[in-house]
C-alpha positions in Angstrom: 104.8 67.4 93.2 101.0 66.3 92.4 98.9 69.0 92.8 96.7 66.9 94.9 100.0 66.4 97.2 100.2 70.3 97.2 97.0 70.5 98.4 97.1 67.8 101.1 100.8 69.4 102.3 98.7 72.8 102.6 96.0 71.1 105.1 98.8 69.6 107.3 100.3 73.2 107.0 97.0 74.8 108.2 96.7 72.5 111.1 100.4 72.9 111.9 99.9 76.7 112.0 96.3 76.7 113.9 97.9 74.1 116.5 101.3 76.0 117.0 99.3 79.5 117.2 96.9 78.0 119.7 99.6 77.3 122.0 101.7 80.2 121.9 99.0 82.2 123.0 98.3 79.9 126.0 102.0 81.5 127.3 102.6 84.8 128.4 106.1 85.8 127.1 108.1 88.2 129.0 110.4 89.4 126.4 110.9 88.8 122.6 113.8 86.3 121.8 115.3 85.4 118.3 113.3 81.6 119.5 110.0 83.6 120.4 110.2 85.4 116.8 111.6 82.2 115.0 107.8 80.7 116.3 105.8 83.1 115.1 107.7 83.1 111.9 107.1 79.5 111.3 103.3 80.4 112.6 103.1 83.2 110.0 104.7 81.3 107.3 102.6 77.7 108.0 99.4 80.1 108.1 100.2 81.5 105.2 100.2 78.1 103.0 97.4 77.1 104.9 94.9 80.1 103.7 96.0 80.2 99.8 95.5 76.2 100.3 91.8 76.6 101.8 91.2 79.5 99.1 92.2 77.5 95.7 91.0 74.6 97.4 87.3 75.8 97.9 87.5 78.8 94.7 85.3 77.8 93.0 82.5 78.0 95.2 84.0 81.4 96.7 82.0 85.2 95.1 84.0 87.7 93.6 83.6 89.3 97.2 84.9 86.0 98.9 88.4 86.7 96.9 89.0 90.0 97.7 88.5 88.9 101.7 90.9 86.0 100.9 93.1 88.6 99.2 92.7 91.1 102.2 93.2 88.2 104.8 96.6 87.4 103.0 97.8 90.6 103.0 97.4 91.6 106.8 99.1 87.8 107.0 101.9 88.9 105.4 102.2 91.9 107.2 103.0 89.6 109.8 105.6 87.5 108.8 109.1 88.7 110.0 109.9 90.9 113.3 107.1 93.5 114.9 107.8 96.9 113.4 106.8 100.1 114.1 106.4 102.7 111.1 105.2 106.0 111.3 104.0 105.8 114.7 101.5 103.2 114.2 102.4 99.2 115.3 102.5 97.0 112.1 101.4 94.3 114.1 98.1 95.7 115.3 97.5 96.9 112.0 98.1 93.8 110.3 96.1 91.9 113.0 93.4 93.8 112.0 93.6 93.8 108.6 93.8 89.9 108.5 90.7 89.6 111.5 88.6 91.7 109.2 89.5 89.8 106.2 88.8 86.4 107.0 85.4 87.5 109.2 84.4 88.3 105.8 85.6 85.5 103.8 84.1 83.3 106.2 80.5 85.2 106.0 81.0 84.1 101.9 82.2 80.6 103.0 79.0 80.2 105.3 76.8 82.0 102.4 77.8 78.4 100.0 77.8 76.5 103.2 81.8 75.7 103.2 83.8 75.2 105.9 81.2 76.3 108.7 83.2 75.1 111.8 86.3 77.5 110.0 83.8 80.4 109.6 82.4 80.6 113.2 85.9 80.2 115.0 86.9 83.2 112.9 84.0 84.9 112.9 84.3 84.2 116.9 88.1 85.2 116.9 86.8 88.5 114.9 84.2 89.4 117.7 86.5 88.5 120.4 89.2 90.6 119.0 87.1 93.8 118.5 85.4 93.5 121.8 89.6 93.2 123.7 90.7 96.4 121.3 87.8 98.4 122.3 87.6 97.0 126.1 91.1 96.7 126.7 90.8 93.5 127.9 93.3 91.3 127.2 92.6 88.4 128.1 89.7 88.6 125.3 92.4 88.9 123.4 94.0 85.4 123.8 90.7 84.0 123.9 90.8 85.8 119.8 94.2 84.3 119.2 92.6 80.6 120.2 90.4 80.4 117.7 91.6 82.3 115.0 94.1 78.8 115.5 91.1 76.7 115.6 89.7 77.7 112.5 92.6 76.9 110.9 93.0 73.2 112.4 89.3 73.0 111.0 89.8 74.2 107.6 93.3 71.9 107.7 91.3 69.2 108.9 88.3 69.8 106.3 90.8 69.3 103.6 92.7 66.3 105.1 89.1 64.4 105.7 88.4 65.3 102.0 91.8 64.3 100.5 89.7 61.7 97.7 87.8 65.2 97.0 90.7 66.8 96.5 92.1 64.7 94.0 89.2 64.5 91.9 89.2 68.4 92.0 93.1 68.6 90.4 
């Protein structure tokens, strides 16, 4: 496969993941199922080739600082991937939410800083804000609001790169 091809595949993956994690969190589930996990597996996993595709695809205008957020946004993604754990008392989920929400708020602060993928940074830096505020408020529905557009930014970023697909081959 052309790098170029790897690149584009990783855009449709980003939108693929932003799209399918939008609209699981417009449903309220009642009760985990091996279908429910199998989604959010495939979310997990599509998100996950989505963000290393928006990070090699936009390196070389990222800071020293904008690659450890990318590498601190895809390690609280991987956290994710697989079925919701509990270890040592504390809820790997919440925990790797977190990690990953405070990762990419600051990789998109060093995205906005070389003007990159501004629509990407604000619906993070939005899901970020709207996350903190439902943790400390307890308000979920804040919450889902958080879990919208941390989706959207990746349809953006997945859409950036699709738009930009005779950029991206001149890159590679």
């Amino acid at each position: 496969m052309k790098k170029a091809n790897l690149i584009i595949t990783g855009g449709f993956a980003a939108i693929a993941g932003g799209g399918l994690r939008v609209f699981a969190a417009l449903f309220t589930f009642a009760e985990t199922t091996p279908a429910l996990e199998l989604l959010y597996f495939a979310i997990d996993v599509l998100l996950l080739f989505g963000l290393l595709t928006i990070f090699l695809h936009w390196s070389r205008h990222i800071s020293t600082f904008g690659a450890l957020s990318f590498a601190v946004s895809f390690i609280g993604l991987a956290s994710l991937v697989g079925p919701e754990t509990e270890f040592l008392g504390i809820n790997m989920y919440m925990l790797g939410a977190a990690v990953l929400s405070a990762g990419l708020a600051a990789f998109a602060l060093c995205l906005l800083k070389v003007s990159v993928l501004n629509k990407t940074s604000y619906f993070w830096l939005a899901s970020f804000s709207c996350g903190t505020f439902s943790i400390l408020a307890n308000h979920q529905p804040t919450f889902l609001i958080a879990g919208i557009l941390f989706g959207l930014g990746f349809v953006a970023a997945g859409t950036e790169i699709l738009i930009r697909t005779d950029e991206v081959a001149a890159d590679i």
